[in-house]
VODREN-204935 format. One record per residue: residue number from 1; x, y, z of N, C-alpha, C, O in turn. Coordinates in pm, 1 decimal. Each point is the difference from the previous one (the first is absolute). Example, Ala and Ser with C-alpha at 12.3 -4.5 7.8 and 13.67 -1.06 7.14 Angstrom:
<dotis>
1	1319.0	-569.0	780.0	-89.0	119.0	0.0	90.0	120.0	0.0	103.6	-1.9	66.5
2	-138.6	106.9	-138.5	82.0	119.0	6.0	-77.0	109.0	73.0	50.9	110.8	16.9
</dotis>
This chain:
<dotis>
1	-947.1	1626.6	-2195.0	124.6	-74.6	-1.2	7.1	-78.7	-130.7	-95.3	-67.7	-38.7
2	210.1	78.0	-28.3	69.6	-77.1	-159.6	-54.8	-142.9	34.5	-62.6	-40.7	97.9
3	95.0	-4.7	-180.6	37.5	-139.3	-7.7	167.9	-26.3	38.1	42.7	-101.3	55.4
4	21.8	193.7	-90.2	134.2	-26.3	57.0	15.0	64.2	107.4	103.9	-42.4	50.6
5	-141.3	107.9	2.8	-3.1	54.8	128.2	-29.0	-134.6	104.8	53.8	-39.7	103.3
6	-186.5	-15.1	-201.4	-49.3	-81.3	155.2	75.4	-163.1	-55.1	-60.9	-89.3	58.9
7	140.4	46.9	-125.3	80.6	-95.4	-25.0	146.5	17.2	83.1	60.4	-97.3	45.2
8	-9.7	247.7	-31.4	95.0	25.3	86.1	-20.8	12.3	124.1	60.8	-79.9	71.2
9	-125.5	152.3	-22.5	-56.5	-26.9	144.9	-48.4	-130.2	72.0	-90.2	-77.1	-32.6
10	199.5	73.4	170.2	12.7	-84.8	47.9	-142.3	-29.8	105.2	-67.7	83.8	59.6
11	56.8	-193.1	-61.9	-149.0	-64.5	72.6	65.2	56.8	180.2	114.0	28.5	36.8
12	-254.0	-31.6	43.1	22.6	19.9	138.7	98.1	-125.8	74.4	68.2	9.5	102.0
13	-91.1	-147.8	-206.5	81.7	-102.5	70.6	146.4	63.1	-25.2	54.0	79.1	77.4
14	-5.3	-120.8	-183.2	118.8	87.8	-54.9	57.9	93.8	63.1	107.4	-40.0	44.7
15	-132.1	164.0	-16.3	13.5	69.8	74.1	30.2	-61.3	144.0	118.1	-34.2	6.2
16	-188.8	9.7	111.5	10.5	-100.3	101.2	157.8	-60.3	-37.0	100.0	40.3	59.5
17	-97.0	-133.0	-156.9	136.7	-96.9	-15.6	76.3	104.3	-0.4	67.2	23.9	100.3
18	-60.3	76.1	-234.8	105.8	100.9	40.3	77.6	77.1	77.2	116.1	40.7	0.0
19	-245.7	-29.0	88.6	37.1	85.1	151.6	62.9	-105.9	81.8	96.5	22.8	72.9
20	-155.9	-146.8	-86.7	140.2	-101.1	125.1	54.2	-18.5	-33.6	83.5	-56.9	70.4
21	-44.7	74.9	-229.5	167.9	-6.0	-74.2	105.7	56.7	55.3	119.8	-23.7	15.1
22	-183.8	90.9	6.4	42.8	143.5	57.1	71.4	6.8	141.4	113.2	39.9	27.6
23	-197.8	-82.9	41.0	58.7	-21.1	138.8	86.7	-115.3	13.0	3.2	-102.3	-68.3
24	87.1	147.4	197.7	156.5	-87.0	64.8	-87.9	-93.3	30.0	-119.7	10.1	-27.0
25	182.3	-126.8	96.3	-1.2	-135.3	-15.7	-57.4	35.8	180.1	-102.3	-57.7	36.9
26	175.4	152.7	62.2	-81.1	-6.4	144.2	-142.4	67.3	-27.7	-98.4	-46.0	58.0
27	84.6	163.4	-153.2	-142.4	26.8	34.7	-79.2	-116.6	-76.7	-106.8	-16.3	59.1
28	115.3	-47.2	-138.5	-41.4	-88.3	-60.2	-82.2	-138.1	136.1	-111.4	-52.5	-1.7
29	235.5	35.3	108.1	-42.8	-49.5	113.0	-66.2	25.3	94.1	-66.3	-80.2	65.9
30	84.3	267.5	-39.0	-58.9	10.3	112.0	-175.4	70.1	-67.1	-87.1	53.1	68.9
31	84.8	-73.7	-189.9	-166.3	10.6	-69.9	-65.7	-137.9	-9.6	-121.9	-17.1	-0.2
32	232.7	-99.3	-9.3	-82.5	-126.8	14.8	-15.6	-27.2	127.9	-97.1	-75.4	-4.2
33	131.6	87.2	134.2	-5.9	26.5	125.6	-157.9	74.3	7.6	-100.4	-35.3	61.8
34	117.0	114.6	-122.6	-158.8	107.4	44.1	-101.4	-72.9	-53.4	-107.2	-18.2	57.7
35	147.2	-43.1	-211.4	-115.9	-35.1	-39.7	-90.2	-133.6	62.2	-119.7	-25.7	-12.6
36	239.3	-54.3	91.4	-32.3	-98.2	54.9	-48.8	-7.8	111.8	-46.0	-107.2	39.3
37	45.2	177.7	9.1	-57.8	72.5	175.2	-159.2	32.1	-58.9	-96.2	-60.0	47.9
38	82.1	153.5	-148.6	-114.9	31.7	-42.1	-94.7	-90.4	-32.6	-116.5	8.5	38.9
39	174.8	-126.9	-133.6	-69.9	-121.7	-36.0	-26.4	-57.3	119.4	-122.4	-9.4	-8.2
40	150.4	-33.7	109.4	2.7	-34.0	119.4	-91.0	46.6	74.4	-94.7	-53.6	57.6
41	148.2	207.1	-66.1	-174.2	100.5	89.1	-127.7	-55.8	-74.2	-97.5	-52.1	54.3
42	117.6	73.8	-192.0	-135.7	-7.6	-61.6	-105.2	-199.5	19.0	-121.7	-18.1	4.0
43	220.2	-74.6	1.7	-3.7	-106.6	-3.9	-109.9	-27.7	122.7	-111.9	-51.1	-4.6
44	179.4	98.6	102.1	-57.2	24.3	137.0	-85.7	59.0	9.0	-76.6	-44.3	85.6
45	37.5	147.2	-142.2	-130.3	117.8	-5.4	-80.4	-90.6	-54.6	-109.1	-13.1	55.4
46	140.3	-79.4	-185.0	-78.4	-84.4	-36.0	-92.7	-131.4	27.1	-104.8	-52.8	-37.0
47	210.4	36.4	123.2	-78.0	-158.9	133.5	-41.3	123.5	136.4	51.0	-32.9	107.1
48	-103.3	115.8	-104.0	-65.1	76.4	118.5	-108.8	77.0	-64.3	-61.8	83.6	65.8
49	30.8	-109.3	-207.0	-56.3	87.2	-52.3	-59.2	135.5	-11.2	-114.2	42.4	17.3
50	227.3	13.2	-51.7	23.1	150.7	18.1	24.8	20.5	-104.9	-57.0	102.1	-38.3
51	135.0	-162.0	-58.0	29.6	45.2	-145.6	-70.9	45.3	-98.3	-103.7	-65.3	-11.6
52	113.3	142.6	-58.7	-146.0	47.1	-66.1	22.7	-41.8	-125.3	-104.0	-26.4	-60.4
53	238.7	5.5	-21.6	-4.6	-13.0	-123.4	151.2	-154.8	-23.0	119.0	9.5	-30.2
54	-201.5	-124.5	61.1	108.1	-133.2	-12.9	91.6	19.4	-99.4	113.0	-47.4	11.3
55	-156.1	130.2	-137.0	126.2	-13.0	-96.2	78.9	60.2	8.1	76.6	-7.4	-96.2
56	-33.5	114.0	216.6	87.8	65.2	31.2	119.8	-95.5	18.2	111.7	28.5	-43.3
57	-140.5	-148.2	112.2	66.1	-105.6	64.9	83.5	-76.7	-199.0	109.6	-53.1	18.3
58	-135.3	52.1	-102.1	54.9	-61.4	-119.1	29.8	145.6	-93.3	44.3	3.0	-114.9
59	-70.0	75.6	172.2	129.7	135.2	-87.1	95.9	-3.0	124.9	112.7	18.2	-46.0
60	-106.8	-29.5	151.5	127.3	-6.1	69.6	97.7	-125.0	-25.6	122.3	-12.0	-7.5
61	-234.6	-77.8	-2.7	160.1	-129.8	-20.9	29.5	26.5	-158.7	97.8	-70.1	-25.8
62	-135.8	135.1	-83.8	49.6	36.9	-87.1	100.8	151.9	18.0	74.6	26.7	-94.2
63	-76.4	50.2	193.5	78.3	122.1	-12.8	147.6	-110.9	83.4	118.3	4.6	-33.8
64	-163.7	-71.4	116.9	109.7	-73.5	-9.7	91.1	-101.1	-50.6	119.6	-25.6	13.2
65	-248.6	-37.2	-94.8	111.3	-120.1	-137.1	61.6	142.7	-71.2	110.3	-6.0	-54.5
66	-165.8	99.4	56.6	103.6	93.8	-107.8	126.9	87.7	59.4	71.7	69.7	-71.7
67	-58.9	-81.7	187.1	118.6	40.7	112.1	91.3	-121.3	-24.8	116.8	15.2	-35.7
68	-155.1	-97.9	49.3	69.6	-134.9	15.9	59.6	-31.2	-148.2	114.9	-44.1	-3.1
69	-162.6	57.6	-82.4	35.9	-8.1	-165.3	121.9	101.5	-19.5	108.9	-35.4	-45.1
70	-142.6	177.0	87.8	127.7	67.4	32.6	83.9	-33.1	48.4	110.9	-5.6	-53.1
71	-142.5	-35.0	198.1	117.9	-50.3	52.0	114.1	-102.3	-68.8	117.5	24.3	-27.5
72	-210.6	-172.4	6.3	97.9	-35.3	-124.4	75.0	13.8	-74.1	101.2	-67.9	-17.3
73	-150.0	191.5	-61.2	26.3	42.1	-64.8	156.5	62.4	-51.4	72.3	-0.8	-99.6
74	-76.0	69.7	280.9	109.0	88.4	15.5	142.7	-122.0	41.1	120.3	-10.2	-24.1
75	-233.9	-69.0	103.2	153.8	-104.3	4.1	-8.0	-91.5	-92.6	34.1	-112.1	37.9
76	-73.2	123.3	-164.6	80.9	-75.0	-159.6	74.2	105.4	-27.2	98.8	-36.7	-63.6
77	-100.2	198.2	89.6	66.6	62.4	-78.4	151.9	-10.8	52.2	106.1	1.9	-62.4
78	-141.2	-17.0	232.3	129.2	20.7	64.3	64.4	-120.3	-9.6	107.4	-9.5	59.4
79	-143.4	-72.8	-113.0	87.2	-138.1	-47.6	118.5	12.3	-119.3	63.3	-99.7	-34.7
</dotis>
């Protein structure tokens, strides 16, 4: 891979933002819905100790500050 190749190519975060660019403003809701149920399961797995890997629990509340940033997002545009 160039040097301009890998200056144009977009990072895995990037990508991620792009793809919820992407999506309407309901799937946007009903994915922060899932993700929050999940954080929730895992939270719980975590005080019963069953969880095998705790940092699962801080990439989920980040897949959701970045749902939520979208969301915003979409309602500054629709302003």
């Amino acid at each position: 891979m160039s040097y301009t190749e890998k200056k144009t190519a977009l990072s895995k975060r990037q990508k991620i933002n792009v793809d919820l660019r992407a999506k309407s403003k309901e799937d946007l809701i009903k994915e922060l819905k899932e993700k929050k149920t999940q954080l929730f399961s895992l939270r719980l797995k975590l005080k019963t100790m069953q969880l095998s890997s705790p940092s699962e629990i801080g990439s989920k509340r980040i897949e959701i500050a970045r749902i939520q940033t979208a969301l915003s997002a979409k309602a500054r545009e629709s302003v």
